[in-house]
VOBA-1610 file (N, C-alpha, C; in pm, whole numbers, padded with zeros to 5 digits, always signed):
BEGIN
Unk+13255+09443-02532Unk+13130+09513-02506Unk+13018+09411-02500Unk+12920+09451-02481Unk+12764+09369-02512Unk+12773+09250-02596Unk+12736+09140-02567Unk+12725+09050-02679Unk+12546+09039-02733Unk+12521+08968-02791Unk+12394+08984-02911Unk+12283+08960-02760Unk+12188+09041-02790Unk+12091+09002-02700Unk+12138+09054-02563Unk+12245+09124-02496Unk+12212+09206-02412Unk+12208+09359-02439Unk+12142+09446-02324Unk+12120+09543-02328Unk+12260+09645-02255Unk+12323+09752-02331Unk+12400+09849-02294Unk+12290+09952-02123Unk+12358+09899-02043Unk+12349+10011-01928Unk+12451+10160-01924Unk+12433+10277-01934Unk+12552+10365-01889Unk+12500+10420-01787Unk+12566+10427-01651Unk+12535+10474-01530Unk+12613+10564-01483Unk+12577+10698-01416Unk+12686+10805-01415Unk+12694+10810-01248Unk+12855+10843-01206Unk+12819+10805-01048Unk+12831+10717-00989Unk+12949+10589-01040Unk+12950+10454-00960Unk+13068+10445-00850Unk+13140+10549-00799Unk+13228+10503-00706Unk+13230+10422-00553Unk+13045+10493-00515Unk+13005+10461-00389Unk+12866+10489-00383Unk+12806+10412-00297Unk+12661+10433-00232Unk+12576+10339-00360Unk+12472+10505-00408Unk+12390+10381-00459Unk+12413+10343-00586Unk+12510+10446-00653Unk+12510+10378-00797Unk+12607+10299-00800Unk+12705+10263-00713Unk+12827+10158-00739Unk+12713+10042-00721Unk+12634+10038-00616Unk+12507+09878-00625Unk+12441+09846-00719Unk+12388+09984-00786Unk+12335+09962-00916Unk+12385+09853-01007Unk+12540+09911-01028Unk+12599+09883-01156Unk+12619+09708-01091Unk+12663+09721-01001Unk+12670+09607-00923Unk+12565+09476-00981Unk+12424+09532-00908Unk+12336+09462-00886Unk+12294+09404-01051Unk+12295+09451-01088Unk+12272+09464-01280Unk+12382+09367-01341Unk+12511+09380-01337Unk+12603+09337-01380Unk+12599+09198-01324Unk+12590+09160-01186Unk+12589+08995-01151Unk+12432+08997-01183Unk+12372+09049-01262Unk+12188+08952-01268Unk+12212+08840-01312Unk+12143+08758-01253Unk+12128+08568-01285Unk+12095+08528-01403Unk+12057+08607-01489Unk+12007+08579-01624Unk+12166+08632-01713Unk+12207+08678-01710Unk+12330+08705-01753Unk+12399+08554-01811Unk+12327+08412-01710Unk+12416+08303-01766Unk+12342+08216-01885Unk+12218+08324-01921Unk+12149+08255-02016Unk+12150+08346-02129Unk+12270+08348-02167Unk+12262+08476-02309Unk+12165+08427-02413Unk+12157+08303-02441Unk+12102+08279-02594Unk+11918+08316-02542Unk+11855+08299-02461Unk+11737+08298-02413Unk+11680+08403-02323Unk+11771+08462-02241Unk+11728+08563-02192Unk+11790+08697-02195Unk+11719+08770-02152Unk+11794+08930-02185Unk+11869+08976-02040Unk+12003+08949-02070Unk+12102+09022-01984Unk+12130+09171-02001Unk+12237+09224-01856Unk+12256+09309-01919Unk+12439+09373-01929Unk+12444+09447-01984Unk+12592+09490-01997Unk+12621+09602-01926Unk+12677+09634-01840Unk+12697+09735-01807Unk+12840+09842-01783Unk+12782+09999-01830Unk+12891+10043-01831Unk+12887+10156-01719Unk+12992+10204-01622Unk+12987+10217-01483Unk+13106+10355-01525Unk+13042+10468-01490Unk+13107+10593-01491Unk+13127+10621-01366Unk+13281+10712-01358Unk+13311+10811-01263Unk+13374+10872-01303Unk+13453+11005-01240Unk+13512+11133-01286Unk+13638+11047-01259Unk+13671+11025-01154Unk+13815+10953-01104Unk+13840+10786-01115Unk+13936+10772-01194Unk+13912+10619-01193Unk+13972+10577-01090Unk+14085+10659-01037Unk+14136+10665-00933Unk+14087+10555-00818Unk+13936+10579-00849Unk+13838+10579-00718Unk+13760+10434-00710Unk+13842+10338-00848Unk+13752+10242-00883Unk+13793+10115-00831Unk+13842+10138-00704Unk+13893+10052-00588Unk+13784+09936-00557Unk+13663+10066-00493Unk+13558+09964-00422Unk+13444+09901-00533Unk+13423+09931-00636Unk+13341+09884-00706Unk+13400+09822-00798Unk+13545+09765-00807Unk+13629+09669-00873Unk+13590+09546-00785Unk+13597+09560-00625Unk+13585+09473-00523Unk+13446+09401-00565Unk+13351+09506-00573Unk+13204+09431-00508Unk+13153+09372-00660Unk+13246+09428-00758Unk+13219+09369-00866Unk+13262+09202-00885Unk+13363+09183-00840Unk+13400+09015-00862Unk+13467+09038-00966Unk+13420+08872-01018Unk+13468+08853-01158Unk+13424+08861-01277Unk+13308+08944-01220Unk+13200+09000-01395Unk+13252+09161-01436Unk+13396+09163-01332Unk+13434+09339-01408Unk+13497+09261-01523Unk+13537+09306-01616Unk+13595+09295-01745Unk+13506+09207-01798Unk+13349+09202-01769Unk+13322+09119-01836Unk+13137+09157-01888Unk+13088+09171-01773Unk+12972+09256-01811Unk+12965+09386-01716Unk+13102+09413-01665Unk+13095+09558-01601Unk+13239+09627-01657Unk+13253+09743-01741Unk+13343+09787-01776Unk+13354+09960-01735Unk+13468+09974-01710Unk+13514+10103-01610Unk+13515+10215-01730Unk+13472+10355-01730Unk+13520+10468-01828Unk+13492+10593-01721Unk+13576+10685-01739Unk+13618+10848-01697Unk+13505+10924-01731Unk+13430+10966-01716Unk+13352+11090-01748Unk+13305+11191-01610Unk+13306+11310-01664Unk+13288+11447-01559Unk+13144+11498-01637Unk+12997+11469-01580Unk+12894+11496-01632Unk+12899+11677-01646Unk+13011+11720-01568Unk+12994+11882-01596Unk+13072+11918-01683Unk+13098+11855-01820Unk+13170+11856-01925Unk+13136+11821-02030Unk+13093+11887-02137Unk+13023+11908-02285Unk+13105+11759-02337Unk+13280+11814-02301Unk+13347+11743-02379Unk+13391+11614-02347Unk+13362+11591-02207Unk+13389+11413-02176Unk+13267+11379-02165Unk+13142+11411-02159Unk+13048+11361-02179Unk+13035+11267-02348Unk+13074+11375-02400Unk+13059+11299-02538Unk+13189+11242-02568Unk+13289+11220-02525Unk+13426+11107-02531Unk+13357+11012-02490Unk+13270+11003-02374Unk+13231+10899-02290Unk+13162+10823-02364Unk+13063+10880-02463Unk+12926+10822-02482Unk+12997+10747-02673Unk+13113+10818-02715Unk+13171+10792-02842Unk+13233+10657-02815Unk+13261+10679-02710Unk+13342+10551-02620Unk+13281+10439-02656Unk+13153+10391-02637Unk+13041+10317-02675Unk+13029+10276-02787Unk+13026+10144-02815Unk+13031+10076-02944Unk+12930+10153-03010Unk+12919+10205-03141Unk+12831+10229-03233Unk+12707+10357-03140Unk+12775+10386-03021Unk+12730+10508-02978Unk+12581+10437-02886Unk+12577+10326-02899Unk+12450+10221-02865Unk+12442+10170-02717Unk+12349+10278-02665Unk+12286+10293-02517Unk+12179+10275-02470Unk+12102+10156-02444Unk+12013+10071-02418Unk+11928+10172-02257Unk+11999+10206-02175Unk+11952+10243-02062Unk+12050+10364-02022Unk+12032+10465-01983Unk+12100+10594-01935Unk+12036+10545-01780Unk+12164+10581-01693Unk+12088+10561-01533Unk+12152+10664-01505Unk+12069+10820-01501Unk+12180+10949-01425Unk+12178+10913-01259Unk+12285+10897-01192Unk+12274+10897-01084Unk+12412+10985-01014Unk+12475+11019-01103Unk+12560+11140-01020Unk+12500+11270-00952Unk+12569+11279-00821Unk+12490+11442-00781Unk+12558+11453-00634Unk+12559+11587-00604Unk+12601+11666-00514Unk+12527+11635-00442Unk+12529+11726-00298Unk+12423+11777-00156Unk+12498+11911-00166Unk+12380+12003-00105Unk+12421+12083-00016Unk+12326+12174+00114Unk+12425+12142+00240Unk+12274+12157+00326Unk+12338+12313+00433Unk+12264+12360+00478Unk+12263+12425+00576Unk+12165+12569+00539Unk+12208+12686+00603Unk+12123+12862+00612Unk+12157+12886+00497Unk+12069+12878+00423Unk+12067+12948+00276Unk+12186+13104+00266Unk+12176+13155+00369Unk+12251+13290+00379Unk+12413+13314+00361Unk+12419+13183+00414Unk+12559+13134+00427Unk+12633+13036+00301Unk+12543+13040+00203Unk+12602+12951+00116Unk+12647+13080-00006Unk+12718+13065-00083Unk+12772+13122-00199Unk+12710+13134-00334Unk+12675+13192-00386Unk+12599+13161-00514Unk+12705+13062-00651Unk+12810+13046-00605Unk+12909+12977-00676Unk+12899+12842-00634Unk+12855+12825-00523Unk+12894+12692-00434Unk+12723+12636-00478Unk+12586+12710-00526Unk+12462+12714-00522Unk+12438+12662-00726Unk+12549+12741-00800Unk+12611+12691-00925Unk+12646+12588-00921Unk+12741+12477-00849Unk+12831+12381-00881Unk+12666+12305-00834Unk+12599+12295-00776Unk+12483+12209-00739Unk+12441+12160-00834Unk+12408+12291-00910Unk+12321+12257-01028Unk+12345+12204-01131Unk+12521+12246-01162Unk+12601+12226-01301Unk+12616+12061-01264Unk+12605+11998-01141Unk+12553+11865-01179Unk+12460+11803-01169Unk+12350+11835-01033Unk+12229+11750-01060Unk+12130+11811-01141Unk+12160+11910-01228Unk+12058+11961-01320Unk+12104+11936-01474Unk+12235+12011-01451Unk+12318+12063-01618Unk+12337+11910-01633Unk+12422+11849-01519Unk+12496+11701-01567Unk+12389+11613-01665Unk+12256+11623-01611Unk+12184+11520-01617Unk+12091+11552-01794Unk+12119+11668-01801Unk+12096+11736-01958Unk+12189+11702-02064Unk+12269+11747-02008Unk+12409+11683-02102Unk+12394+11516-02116Unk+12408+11459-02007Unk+12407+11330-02055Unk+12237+11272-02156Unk+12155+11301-02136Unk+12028+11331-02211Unk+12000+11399-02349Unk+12105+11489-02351Unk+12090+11532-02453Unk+12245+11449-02566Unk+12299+11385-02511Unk+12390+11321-02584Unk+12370+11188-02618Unk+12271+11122-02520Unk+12187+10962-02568Unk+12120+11007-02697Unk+12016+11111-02648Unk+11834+11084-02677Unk+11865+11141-02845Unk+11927+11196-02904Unk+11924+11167-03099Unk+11932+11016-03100Unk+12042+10920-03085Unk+12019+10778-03109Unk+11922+10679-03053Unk+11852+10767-02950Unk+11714+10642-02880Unk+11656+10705-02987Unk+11651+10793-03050Unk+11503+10853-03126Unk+11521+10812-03216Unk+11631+10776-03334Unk+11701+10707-03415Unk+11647+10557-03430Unk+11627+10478-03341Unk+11656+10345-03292Unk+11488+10347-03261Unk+11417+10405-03185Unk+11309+10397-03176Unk+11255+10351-03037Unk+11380+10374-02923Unk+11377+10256-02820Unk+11481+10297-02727Unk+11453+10300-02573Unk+11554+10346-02500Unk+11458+10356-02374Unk+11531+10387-02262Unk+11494+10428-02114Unk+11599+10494-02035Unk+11517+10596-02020Unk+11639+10703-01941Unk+11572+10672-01788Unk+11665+10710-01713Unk+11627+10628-01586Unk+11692+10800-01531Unk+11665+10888-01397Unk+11705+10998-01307Unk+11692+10975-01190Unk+11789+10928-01092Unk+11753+10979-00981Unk+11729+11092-00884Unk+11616+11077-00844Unk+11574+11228-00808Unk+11588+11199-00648Unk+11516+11254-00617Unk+11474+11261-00428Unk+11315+11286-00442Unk+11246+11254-00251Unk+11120+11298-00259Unk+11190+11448-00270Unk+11308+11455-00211Unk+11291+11647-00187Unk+11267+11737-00334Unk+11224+11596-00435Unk+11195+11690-00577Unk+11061+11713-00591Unk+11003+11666-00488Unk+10892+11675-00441Unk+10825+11776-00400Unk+10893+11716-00236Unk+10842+11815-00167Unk+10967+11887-00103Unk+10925+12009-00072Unk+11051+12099-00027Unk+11100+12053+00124Unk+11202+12044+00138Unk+11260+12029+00283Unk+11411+12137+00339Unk+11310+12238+00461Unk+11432+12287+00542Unk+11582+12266+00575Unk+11594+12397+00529Unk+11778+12380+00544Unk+11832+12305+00451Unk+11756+12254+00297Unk+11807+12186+00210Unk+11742+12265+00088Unk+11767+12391+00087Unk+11684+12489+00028Unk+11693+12461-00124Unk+11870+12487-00142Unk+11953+12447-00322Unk+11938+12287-00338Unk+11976+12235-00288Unk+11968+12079-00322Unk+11773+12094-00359Unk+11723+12083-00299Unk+11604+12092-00315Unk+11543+12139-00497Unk+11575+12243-00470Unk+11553+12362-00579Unk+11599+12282-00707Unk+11755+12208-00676Unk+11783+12114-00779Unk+11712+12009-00820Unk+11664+11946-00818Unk+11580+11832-00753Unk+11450+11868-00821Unk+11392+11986-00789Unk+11256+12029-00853Unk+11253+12096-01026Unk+11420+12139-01022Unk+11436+12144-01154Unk+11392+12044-01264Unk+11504+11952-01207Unk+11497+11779-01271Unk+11377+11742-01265Unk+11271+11753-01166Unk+11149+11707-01186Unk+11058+11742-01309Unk+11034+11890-01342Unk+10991+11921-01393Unk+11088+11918-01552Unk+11138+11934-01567Unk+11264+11876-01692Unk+11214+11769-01774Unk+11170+11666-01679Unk+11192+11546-01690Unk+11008+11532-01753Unk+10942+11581-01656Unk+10823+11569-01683Unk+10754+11657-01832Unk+10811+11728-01839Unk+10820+11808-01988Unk+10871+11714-02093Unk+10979+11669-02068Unk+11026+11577-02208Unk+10990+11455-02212Unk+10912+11401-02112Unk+10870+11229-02123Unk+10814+11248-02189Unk+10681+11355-02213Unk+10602+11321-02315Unk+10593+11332-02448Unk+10750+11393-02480Unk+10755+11421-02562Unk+10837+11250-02688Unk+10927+11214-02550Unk+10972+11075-02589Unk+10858+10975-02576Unk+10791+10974-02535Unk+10690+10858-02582Unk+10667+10874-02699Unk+10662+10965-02767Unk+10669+10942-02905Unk+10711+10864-03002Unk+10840+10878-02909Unk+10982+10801-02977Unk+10983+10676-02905Unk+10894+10602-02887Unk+10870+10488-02814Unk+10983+10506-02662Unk+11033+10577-02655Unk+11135+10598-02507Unk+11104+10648-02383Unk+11111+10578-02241Unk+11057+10580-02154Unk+11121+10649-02076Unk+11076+10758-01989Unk+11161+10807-01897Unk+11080+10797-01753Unk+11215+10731-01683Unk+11191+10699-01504Unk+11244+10791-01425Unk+11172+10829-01329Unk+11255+10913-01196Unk+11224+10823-01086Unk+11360+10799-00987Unk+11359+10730-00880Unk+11350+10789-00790Unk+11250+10812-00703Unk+11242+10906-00596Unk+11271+10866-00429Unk+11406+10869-00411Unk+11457+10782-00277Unk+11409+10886-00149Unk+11431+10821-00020Unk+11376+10939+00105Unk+11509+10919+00145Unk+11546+10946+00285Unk+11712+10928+00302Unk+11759+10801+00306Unk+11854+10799+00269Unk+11965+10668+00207Unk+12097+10672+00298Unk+12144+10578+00396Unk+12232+10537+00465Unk+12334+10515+00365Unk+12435+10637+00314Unk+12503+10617+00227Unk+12646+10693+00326Unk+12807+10635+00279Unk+12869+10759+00357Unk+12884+10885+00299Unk+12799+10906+00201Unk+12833+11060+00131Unk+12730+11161+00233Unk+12587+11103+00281Unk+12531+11141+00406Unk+12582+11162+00511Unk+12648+11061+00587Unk+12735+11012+00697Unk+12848+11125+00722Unk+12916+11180+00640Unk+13023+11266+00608Unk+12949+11369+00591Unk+12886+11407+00522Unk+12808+11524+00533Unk+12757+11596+00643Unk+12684+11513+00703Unk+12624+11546+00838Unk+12699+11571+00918Unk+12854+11480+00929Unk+12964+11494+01038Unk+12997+11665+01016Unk+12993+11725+00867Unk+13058+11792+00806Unk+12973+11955+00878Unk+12879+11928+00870Unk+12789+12055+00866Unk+12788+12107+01021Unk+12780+11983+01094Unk+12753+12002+01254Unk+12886+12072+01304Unk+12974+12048+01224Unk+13102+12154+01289Unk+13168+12286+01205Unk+13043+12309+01101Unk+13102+12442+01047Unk+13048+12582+01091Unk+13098+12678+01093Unk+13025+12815+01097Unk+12974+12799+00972Unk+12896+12937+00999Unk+12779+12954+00904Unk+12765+13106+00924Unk+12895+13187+00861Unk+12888+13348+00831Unk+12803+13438+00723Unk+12733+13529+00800Unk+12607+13526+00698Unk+12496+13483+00779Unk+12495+13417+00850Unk+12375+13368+00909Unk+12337+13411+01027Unk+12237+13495+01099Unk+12178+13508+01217Unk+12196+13384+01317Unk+12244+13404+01470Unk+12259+13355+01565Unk+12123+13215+01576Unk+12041+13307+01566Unk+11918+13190+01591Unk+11904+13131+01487Unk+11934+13136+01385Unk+11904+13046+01288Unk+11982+12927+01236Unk+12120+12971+01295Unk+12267+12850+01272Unk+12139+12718+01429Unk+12143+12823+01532Unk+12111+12752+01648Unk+12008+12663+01607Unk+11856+12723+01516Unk+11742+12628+01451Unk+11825+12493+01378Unk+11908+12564+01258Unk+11973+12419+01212Unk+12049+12300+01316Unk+12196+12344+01342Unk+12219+12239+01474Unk+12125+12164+01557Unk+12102+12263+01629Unk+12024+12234+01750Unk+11867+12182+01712Unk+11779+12202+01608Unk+11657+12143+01604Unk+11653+12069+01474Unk+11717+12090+01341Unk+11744+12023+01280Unk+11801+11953+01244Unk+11920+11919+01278Unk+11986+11817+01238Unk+12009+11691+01337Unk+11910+11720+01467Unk+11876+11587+01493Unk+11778+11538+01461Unk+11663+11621+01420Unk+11530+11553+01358Unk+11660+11464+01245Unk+11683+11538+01137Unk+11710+11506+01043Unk+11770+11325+01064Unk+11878+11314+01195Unk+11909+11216+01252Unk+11807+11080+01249Unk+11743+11168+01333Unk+11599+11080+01354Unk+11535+11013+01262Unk+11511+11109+01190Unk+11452+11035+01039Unk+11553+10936+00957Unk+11678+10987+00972Unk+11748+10883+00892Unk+11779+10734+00973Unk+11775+10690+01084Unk+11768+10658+01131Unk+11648+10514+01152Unk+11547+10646+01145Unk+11403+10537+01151Unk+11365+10496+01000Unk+11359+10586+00894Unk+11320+10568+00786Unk+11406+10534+00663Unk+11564+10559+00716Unk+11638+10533+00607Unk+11656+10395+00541Unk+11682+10403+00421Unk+11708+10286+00343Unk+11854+10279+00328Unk+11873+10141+00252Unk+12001+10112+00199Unk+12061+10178+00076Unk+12155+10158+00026Unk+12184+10162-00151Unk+12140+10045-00210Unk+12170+09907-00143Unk+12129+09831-00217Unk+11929+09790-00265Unk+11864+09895-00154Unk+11714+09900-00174Unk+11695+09963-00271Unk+11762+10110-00285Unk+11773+10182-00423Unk+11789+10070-00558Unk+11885+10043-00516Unk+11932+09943-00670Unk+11792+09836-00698Unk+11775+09797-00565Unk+11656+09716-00637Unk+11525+09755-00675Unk+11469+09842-00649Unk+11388+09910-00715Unk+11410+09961-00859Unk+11574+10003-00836Unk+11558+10076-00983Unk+11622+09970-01078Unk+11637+09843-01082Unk+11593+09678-01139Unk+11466+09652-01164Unk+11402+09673-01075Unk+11259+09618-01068Unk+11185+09778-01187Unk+11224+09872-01180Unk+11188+09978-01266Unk+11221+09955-01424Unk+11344+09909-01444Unk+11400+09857-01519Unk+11351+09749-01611Unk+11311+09634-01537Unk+11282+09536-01597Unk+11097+09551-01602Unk+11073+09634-01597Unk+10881+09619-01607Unk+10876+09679-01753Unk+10755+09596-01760Unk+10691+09594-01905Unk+10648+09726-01934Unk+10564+09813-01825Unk+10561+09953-01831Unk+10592+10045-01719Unk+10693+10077-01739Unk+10777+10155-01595Unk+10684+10281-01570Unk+10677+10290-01445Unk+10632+10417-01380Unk+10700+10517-01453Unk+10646+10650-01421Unk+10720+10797-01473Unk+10795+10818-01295Unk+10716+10814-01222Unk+10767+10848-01061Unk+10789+10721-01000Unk+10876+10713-00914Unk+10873+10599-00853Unk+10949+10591-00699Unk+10856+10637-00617Unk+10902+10630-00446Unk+10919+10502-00431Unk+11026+10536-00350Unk+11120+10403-00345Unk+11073+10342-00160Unk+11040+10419-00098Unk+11005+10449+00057Unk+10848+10456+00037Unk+10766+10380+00091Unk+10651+10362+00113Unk+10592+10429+00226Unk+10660+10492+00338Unk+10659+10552+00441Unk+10658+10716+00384Unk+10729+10736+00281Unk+10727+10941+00233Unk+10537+10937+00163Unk+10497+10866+00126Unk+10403+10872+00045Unk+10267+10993+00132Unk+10245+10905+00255Unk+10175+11059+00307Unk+10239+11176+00328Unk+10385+11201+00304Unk+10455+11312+00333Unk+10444+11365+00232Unk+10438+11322+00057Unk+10416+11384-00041Unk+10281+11397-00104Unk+10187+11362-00053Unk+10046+11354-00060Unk+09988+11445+00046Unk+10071+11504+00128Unk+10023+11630+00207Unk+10002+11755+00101Unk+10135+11716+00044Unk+10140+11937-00088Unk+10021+11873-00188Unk+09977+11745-00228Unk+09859+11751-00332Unk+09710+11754-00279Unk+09703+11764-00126Unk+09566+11743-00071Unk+09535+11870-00051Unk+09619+11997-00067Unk+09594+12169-00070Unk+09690+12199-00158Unk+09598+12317-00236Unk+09667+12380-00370Unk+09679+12450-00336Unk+09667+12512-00215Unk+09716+12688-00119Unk+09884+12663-00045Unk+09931+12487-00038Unk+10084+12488-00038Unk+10025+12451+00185Unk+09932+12529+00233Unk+09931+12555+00366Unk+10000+12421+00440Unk+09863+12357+00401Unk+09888+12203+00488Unk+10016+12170+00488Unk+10090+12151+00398Unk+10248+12064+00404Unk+10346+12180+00467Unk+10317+12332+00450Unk+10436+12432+00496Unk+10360+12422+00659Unk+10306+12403+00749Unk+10246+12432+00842Unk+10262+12311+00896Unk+10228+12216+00864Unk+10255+12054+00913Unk+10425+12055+00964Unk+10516+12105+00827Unk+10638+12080+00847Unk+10711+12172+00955Unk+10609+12290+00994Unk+10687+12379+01053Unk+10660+12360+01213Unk+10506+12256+01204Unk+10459+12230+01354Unk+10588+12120+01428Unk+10593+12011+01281Unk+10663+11883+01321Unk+10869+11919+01399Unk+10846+12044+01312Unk+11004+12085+01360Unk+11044+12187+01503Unk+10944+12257+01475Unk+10968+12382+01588Unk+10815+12340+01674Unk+10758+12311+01675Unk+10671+12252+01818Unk+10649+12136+01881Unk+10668+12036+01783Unk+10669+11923+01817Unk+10757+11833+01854Unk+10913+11898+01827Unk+11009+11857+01785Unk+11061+11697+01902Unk+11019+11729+02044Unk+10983+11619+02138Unk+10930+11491+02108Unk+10813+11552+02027Unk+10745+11416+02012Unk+10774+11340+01916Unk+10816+11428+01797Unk+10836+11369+01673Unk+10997+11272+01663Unk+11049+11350+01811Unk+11175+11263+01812Unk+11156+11138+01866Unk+11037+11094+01983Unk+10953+10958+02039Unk+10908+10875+01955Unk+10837+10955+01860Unk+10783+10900+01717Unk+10844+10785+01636Unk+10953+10869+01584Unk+11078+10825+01493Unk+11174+10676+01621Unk+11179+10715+01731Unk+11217+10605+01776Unk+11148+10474+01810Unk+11021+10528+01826Unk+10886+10372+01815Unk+10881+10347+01644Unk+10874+10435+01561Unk+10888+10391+01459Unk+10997+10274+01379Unk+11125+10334+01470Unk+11256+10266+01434Unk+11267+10098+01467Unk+11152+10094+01618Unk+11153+09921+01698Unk+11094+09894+01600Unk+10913+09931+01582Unk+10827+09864+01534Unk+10866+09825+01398Unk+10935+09929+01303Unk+11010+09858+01166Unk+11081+09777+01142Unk+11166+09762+01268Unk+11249+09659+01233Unk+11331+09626+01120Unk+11330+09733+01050Unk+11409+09790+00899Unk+11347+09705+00765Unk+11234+09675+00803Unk+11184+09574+00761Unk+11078+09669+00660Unk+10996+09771+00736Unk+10887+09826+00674Unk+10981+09931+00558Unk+11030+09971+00667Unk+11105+10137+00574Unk+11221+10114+00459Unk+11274+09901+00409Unk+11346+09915+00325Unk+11222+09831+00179Unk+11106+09868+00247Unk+11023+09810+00153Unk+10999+09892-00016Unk+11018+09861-00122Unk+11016+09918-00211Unk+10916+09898-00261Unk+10846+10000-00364Unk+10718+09974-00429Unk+10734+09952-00572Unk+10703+09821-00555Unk+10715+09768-00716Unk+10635+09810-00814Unk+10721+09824-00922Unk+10636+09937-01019Unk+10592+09825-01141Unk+10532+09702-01094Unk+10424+09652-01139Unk+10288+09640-01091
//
């Protein structure tokens, strides 16, 4: 485990995308070769399947068994949550990084209220459970940082991503209720707020949706999703998307600051998109903006996103905002 002077990471969610970079990016930090002088860190890298611990054995090198160590946990489980966390020398967890979580996209009409459950029982319930199984020993200890990744969509609401959304705004407000209650307890809590992420759990998704029915749902409205949304949606990911490994570095750079943000947009480009719902408290501007940009504009905004895509050069849109 940890030797003297580094810090315990537990990260939930490392098989792929952004939390396998996380654990990644953390685990080879360059200071790692200066134990006696600087503060490394240790990290411990969850998934449900170990099965699955193929690719992040790979990108790990030769710091797995060494400051990256593999354990089983199912965040929708009372009872491997806390195997997981017992697992842990002396129960001693320096940084919680929740980053496990579902999607689910399409006509609200057509989704299941079971299938609208499993959403939540992880990017809401999971992220409680694991929170509520750290935070007695940060409060204990006097010292800790819980780290959540959220979305802007915890933000702001986005079409045809009605439940994911809804999830998302849960956690927001969750989160924002109990920070202040852990500052007390000298313990800091971060939310990482990514815009879309070139991940293949996206990639697959999107392949996924564009060829399903959608029973339950009115003719014109399967046709609005396909046909007008999910190439915007394209578009945007496209022009504005980031990496995993941009994620990871931000949420390093969140990590290592002297006083971490509570919010932290990771996309410098969403910022007027989420500064539309705070410039009217009537909600108008941002539901009216979003409804012009999709169903009237939808031409231009697709011209937009492709001058946007030259002029970035992936350069602007993988820019992160350092939370110093």
């Amino acid at each position: 485990m940890a030797n003297s002077g580094q810090k315990v990471v537990l990260i939930t969610g490392c098989s792929s995308g952004i939390g396998l970079r996380i654990a990644v990016i953390l685990a080879k930090d360059e200071k790692s070769r200066y134990h006696v002088l600087c503060v490394s860190l240790s990290v411990i890298a969850t998934m449900r399947d170990l099965k699955k611990k193929d690719k992040l054995v790979e990108a790990a090198g030769d710091v797995y068994g060494k400051t990256l160590t593999l354990l089983p946990l199912d965040v929708c489980s009372d009872e491997s949550v806390r195997q997981c966390v017992n697992n842990v020398k002396d129960r001693h967890i320096d940084i919680l990084i929740n980053n496990a979580g579902v999607g689910l996209l399409g006509p609200v009409e057509s989704i299941s209220i079971e299938e609208m459950k499993k959403v939540f029982e992880t990017n809401f319930f999971g992220v409680v459970r694991m929170i509520k199984e750290v935070m007695p020993d940060m409060k204990k200890r006097r010292s800790g940082h819980i780290i959540v990744m959220s979305s802007v969509m915890g933000l702001q609401g986005v079409v045809f991503n009605d439940v994911y959304t809804a999830s998302k705004f849960a956690m927001e407000g969750f989160c924002e209720s109990l920070a202040v209650q852990l500052m007390k307890f000298n313990i800091r809590l971060s939310m990482i707020e990514p815009g879309p992420v070139h991940t293949e759990f996206e990639t697959k998704m999107m392949e996924d949706v564009a060829k399903m029915e959608y029973p339950g749902a009115d003719a014109d409205t399967v046709r609005y999703f396909k046909d007008v949304y999910l190439p915007s949606s394209i578009d945007i990911f496209e022009a504005m998307g980031q990496t995993p490994d941009d994620i990871a570095k931000c949420t390093k750079k969140v990590i290592e600051s002297n006083n971490p943000r509570f919010r932290n947009l990771t996309n410098s480009l969403y910022t007027p998109i989420v500064a539309l719902k705070y410039a009217d408290e009537t909600g108008g501007l941002s539901v009216n903006t979003f409804y012009n940009l999709l169903f009237n504009f939808g031409p231009l905004m697709h011209i937009t996103m492709s001058i946007l895509k030259c002029l970035t050069c992936s350069c602007l849109r993988r820019r992160t905002i350092s939370p110093n």
